[in-house]
C-alpha positions in Angstrom: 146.2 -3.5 6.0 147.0 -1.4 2.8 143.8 0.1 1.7 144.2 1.2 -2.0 141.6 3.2 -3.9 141.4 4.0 -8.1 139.5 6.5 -8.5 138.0 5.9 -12.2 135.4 8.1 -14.2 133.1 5.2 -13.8 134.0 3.2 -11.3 136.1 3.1 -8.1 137.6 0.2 -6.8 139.3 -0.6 -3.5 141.7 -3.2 -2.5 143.0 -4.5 0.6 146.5 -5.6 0.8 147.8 -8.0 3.5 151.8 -7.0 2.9 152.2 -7.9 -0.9 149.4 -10.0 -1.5 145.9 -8.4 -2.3 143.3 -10.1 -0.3 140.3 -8.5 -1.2 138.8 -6.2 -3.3 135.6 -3.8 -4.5 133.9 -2.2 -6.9 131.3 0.7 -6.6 130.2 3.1 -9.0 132.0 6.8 -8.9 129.4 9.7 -8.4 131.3 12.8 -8.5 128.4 14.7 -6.3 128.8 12.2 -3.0 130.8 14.1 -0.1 133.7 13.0 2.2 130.8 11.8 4.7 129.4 9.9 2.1 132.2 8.1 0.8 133.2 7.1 4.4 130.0 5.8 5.1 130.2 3.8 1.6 133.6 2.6 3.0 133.0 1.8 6.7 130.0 -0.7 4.8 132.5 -2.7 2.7 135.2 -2.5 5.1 133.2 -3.6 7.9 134.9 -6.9 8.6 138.3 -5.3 8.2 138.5 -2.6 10.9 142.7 -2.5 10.4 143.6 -0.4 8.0 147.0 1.1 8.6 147.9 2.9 5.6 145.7 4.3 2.6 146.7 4.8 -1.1 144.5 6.8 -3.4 144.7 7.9 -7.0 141.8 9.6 -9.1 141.1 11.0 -12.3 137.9 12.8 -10.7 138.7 16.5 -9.5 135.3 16.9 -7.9 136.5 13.0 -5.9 139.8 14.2 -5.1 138.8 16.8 -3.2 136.5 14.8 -1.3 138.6 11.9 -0.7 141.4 14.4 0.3 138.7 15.7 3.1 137.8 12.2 4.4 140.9 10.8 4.2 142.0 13.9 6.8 138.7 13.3 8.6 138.6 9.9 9.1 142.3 8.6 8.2 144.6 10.9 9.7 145.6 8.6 12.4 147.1 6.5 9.6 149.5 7.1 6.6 148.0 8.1 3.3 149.6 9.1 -0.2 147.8 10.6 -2.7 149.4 9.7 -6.4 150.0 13.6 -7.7 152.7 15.9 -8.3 155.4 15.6 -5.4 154.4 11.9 -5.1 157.2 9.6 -5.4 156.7 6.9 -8.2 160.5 6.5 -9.4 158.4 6.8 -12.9 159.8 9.1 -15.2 157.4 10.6 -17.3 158.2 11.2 -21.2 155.8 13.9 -22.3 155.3 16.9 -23.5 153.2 18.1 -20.5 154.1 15.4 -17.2 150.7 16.9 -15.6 148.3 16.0 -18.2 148.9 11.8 -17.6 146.6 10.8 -15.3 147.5 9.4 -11.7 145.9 5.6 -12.8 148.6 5.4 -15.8 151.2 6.3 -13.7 149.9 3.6 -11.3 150.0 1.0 -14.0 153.2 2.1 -15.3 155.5 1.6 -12.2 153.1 -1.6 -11.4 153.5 -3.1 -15.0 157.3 -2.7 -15.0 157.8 -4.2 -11.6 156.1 -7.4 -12.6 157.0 -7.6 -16.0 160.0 -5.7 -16.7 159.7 -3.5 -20.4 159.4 -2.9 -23.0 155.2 -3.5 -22.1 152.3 -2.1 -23.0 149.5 -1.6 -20.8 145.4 -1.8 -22.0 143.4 -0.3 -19.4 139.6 -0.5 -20.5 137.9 1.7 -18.9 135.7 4.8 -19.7 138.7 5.3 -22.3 140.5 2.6 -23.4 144.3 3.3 -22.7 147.4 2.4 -24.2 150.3 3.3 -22.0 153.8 2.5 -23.4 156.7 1.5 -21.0 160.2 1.7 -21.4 162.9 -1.0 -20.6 163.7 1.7 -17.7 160.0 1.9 -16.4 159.5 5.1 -17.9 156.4 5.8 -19.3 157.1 6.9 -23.0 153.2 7.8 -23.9 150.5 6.2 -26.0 147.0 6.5 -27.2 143.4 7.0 -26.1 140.4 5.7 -27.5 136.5 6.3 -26.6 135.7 3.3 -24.0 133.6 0.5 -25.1 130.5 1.4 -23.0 130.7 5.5 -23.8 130.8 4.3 -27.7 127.3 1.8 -27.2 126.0 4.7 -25.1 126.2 7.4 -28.3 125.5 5.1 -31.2 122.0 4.4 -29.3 121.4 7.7 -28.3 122.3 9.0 -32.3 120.8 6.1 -34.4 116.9 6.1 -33.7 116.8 2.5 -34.3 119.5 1.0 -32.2 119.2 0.7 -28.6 122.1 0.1 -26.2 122.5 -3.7 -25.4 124.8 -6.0 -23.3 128.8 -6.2 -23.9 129.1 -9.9 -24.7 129.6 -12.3 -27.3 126.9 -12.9 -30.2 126.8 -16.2 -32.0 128.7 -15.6 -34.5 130.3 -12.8 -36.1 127.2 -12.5 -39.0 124.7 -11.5 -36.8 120.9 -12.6 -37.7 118.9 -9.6 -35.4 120.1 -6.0 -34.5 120.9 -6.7 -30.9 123.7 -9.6 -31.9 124.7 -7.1 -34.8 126.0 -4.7 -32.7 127.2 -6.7 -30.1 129.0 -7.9 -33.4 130.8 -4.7 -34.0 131.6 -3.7 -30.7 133.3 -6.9 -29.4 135.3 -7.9 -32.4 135.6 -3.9 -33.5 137.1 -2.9 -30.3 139.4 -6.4 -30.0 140.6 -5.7 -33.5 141.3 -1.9 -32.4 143.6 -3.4 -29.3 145.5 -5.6 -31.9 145.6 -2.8 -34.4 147.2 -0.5 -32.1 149.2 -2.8 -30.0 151.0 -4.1 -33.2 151.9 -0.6 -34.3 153.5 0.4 -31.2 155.1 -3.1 -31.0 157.0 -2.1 -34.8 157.7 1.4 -33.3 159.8 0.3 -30.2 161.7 -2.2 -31.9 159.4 -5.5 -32.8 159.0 -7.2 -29.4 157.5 -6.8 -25.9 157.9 -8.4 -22.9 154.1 -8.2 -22.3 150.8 -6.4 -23.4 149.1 -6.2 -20.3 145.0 -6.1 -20.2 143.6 -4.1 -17.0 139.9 -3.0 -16.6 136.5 -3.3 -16.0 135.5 -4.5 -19.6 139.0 -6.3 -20.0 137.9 -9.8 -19.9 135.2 -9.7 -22.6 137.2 -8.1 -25.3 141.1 -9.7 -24.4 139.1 -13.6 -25.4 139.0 -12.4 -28.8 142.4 -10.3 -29.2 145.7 -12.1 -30.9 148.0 -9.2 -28.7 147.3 -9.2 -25.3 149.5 -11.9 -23.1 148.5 -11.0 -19.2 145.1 -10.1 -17.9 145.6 -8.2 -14.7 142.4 -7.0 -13.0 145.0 -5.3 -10.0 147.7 -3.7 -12.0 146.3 -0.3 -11.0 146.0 -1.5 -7.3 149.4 -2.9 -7.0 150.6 0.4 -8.8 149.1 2.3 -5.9 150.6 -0.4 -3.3 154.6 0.1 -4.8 153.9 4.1 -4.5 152.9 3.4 -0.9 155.4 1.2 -0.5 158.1 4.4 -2.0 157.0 7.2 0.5 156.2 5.7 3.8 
């Protein structure tokens, strides 16, 4: 089995892949301070009833967690194939910016996966600890695209700045007039942030041309805030996973 590993600023999430198909996956909480021995012991916990794992992908947007991950995939995985998505990796994504090295390994991930399921023009959401909008070309190149403050650091600083708010759950209120404080933000942030994907989605639909084959939600917090937005068309939980599978797949 194919174990594949997104390293996020929050959260890091494995999947096992059985060939093509994803047959299980996990999601643990990234602490950039935890050590290679850590992190295989974390591992060896979830993946205790699947002992086979014959090749291992990894991507990260944690410097600290690369290095580590780099150690214990040395220490414990060197009997088995492992890429690390990173400069001299082969994606087949060209990337379109002004500095290549600046887009983070996930995006290109989601880039090459998004275009080999759904062709392009697309646009990917990833919500995460930013909320991403990458932009794919008809070619599968990545052209750019914008970056917002994530849903859960945006609750975080309006508690901690406004003395009487307090952070509260990501989920729908009653209605969109709230009657107390805690369903008045909850207000804001789920119908702010949905109209904020639909605001941004539609502009970069009218800048490549007027049509898309797909705006593609991906992401921890995806499925609370896609319910309410008129723009997204596929949820995806795995893009970034099957991303990191097709890269596999490209250099061993």
């Amino acid at each position: 089995m194919l174990l594949a590993i997104d390293v996020g600023n929050t959260n890091t999430v494995l999947g096992l892949f059985d060939g093509e198909e994803l047959v299980r996956s996990y999601r643990v909480k990234t602490d950039a301070r935890s050590t290679a021995d850590e992190y295989r012991l974390t591992f060896r916990g979830l993946l205790v009833d699947d002992p086979d794992v014959t090749g291992v992908a990894l991507c990260s947007t944690v410097p600290a967690v690369l290095r580590e991950m780099r150690t214990m995939l040395e220490r414990y995985y060197g009997h088995v194939p492992h890429v690390i998505v990173e400069p001299g990796a082969k994606t087949g994504v060209p990337v379109l910016m002004d500095n290549p090295k600046e887009v983070g390994a996930d995006r290109i991930a989601n880039t090459l996966a998004a275009h080999h399921l759904y062709g392009g023009p697309c646009i990917v959401v990833d919500f995460g600890t930013s909320t991403n909008f990458d932009v794919v070309s008809a070619k599968g190149e990545f052209l750019g695209g914008a970056l917002a403050p994530g849903v859960e650091i945006s609750l975080d600083a309006l508690a901690q700045r406004a003395a009487q708010l307090r952070k509260v759950e990501f989920v729908a209120p009653r209605s969109v007039i709230a009657k107390n404080t805690v369903e008045a933000l909850q207000s804001g942030a789920l119908y702010g942030f949905a109209g904020q994907v639909d605001g941004i989605a539609s502009r970069i639909i009218a800048e490549l041309g007027g049509s898309v084959t797909a705006v593609i939600a991906t992401g921890g917090l995806a499925p609370v805030v896609i319910r309410e937005s008129s723009t997204v068309t596929v949820h995806r939980p795995d893009l970034t996973l099957q991303g990191l599978r097709l890269v596999y797949d490209k250099n061993v």
